[in-house]
C-alpha positions as CSV (number, residue, x, y, z in Angstrom):
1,X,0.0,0.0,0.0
2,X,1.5,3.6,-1.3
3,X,-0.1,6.2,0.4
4,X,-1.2,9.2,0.4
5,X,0.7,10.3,-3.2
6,X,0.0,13.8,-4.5
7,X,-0.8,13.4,-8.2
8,X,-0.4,16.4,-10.4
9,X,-3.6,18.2,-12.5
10,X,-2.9,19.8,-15.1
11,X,-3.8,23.4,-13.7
12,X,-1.3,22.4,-10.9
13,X,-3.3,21.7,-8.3
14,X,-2.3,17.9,-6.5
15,X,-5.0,15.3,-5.6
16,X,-4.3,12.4,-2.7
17,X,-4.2,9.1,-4.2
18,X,-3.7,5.5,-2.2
19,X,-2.2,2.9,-4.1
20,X,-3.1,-0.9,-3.4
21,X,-0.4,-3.4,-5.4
22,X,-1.2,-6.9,-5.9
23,X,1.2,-9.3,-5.0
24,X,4.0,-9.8,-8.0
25,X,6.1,-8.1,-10.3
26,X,3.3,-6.6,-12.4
27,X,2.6,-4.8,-14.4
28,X,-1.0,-4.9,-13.7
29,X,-4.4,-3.8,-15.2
30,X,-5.4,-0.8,-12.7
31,X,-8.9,0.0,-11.4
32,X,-9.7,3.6,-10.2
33,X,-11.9,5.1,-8.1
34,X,-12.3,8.7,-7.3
35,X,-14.4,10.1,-4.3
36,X,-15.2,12.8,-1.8
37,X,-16.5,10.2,0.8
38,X,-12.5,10.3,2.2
39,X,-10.3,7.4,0.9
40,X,-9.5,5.9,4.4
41,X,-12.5,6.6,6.0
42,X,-14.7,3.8,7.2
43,X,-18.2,4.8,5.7
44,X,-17.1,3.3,1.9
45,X,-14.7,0.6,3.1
46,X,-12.5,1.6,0.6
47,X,-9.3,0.1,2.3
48,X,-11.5,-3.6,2.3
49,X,-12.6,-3.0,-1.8
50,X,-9.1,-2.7,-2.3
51,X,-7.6,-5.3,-0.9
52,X,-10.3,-7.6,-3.2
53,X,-8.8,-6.3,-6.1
54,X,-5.4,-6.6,-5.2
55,X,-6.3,-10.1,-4.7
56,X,-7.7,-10.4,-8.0
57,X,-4.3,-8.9,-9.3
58,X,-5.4,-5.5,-10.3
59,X,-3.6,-2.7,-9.0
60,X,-6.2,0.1,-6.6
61,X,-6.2,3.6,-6.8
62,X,-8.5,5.4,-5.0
63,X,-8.4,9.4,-5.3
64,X,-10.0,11.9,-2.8
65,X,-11.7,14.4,-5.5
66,X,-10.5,18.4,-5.6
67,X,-11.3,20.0,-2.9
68,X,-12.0,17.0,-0.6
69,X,-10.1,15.2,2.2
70,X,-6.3,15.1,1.3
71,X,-6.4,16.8,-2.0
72,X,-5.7,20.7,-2.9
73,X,-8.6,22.8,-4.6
74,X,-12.0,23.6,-4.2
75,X,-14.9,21.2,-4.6
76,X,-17.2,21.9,-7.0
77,X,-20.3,19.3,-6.6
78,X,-21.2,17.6,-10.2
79,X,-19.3,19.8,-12.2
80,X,-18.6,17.7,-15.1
81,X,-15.6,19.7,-16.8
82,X,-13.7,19.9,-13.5
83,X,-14.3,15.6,-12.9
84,X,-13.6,15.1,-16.6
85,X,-10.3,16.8,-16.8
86,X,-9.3,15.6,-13.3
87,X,-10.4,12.1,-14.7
88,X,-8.4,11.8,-17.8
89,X,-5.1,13.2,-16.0
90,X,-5.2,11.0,-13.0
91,X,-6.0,7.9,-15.5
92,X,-2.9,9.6,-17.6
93,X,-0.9,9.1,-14.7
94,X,-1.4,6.0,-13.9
95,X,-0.6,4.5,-17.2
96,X,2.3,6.3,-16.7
97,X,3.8,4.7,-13.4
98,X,6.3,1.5,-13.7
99,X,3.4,-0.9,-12.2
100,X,0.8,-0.1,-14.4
101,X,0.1,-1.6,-17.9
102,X,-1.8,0.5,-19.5
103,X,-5.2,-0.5,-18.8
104,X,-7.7,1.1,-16.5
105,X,-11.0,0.5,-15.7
106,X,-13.1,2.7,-12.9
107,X,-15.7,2.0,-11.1
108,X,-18.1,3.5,-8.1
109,X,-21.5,4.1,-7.0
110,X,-23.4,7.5,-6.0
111,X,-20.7,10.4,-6.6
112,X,-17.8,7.8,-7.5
113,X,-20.0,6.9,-10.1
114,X,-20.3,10.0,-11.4
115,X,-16.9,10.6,-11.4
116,X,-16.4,7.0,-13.4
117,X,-18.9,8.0,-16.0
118,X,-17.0,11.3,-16.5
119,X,-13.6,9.2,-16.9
120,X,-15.3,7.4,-19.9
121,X,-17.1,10.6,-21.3
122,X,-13.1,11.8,-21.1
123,X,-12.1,9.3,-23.6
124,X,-8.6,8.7,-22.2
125,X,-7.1,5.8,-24.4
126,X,-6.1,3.5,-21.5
127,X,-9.5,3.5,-20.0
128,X,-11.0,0.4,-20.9
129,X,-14.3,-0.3,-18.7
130,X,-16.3,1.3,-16.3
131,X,-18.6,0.2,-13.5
132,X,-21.4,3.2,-12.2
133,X,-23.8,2.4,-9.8
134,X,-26.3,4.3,-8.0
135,X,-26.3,7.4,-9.9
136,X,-27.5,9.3,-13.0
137,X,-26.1,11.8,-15.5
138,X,-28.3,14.4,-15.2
139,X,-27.9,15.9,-11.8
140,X,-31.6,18.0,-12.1
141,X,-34.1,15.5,-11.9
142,X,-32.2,13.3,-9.4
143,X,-32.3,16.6,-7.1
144,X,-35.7,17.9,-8.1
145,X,-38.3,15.1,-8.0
146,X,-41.3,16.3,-9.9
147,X,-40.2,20.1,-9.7
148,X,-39.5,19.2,-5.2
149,X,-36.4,19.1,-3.6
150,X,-35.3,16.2,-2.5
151,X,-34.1,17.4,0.7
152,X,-33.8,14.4,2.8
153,X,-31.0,13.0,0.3
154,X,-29.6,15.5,-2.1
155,X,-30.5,18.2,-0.3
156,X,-28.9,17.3,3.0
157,X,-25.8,16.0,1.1
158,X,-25.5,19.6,-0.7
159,X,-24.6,21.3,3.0
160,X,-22.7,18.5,4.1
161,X,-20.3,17.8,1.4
162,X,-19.1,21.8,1.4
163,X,-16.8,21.0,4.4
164,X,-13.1,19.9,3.7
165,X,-14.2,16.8,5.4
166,X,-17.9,16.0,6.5
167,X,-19.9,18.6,7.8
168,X,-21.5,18.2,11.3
169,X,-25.5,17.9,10.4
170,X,-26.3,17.9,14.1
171,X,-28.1,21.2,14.7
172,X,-29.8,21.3,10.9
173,X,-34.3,21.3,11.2
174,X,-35.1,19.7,8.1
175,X,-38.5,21.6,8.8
176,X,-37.4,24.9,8.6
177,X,-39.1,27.7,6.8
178,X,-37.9,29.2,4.7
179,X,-36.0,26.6,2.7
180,X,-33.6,28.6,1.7
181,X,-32.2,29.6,5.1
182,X,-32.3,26.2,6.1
183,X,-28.7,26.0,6.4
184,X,-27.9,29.6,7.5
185,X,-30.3,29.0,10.8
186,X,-28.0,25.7,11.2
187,X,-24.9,27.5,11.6
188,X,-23.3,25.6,8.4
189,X,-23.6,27.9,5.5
190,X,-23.3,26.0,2.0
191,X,-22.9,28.1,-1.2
192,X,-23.9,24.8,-3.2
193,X,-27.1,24.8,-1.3
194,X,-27.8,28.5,-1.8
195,X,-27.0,27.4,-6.0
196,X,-29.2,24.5,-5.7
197,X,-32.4,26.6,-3.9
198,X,-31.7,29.3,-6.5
199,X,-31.9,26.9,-9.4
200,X,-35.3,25.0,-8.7
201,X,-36.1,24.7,-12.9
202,X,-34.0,22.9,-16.0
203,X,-31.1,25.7,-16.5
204,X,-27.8,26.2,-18.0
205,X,-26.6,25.5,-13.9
206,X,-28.1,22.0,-14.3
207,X,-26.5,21.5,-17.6
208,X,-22.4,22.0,-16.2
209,X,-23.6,19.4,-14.1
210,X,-24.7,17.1,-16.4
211,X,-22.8,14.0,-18.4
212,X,-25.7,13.6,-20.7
213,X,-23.7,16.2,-23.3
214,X,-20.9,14.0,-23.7
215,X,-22.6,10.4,-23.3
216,X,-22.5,9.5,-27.1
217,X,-18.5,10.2,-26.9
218,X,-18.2,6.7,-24.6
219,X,-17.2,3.5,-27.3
220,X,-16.2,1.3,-24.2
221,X,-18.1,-1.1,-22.4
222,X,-20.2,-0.1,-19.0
223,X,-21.8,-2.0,-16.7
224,X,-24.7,-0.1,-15.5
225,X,-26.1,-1.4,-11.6
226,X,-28.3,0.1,-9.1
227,X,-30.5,-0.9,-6.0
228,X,-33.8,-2.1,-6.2
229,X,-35.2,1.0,-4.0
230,X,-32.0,3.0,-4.8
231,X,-33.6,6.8,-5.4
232,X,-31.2,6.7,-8.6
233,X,-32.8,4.1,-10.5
234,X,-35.9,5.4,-12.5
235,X,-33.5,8.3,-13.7
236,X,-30.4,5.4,-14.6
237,X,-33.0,3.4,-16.6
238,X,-33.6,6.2,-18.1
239,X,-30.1,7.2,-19.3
């Protein structure tokens, strides 16, 4: 296990990367998955994933996102240029390092799924498969259900994700009036909240956060999976 290596975007900024190598000389086929959930932190098990891989002899390389956890930058929720350029460099680097061969697949579920499909909508040459669960690529309708918020889900997750690490939710009322000071009255102010409440209808906003642009670009295989009662499914059947 390498961790904690600072990979280079191409604006400068470094993301934190841990690196799970198979037993062996290598070089291995690599599988990549980037997140704001935290790399080490319990709630994704990412440490137990990757040791399954590496026992399948594929190398693991999970990547905290910009902005999130160990890496520099500022997170920018669903913005589909910033995880599709930050996607084809990191996959670029990894084909470059001495254990890799070349040939990278991602996979994830929720936001790491996201961040897969905007690897593949990348079209780096060495990625070769991807595995998205649990998400769509249309960010509106999977935050506004029929024109409503869905607080309980997105909506929580939109104040609690603006934090380096996890926000503390503790004093939020999800009954507070009015919405849109919901998170003010908390004490945990979230500018992606505010843009979210401010941007209640289909708009150019939704459409930076959207994959769908770029969704005939993928010529690689994906295997699409999601939960039963998971609140991304209608919209992934749909995709």
């Amino acid at each position: 296990v390498i961790s904690d290596v600072m990979v280079a975007m191409r604006d400068g900024t470094h993301l934190a990367c841990d690196i799970y190598l198979p037993q062996g000389e290598g070089p291995f086929p690599a599988v990549l998955t980037r997140m704001p959930y935290g790399k080490t932190e319990p709630y994704c098990f990412m440490p137990i994933i990757a040791a399954f891989f590496a026992s399948k002899g594929y190398a693991y390389v999970v990547q905290d996102v910009r902005g999130k956890w160990g890496s520099e930058g500022t997170f920018n929720p669903n913005m589909g240029a910033d995880e599709i350029k930050d996607g084809y460099d990191t996959i670029d680097w990894i084909s470059a390092q001495d254990w890799s061969n070349e040939r990278v697949g991602m996979w994830g579920e929720s936001y790491y799924g996201f961040t897969s499909y905007a690897g593949a909508v990348s079209c780096h040459p060495a990625l070769v498969a991807i595995a998205p669960g649990d998400i769509t690529l249309n960010r509106y309708p999977a935050t506004f259900r029929g024109g409503c918020l869905q607080l309980n889900t997105v909506g929580i997750w939109a104040i609690e994700m603006m934090a380096q690490e996890y926000q503390d939710l503790s004093t939020i009322n999800p009954m507070h009036l009015p919405l849109a000071e919901m998170a003010n009255a908390a004490g945990i102010p979230s500018s992606y909240f505010d843009q979210v409440i401010a941007n209640p209808t289909a708009s150019p906003f939704w459409e930076e956060r959207s994959l769908l642009a770029g969704y005939d670009k993928i010529r690689i295989p994906v295997l699409h999976w999601d939960g039963w009662y998971d609140n991304s499914l209608g919209y992934m059947l749909q995709d």
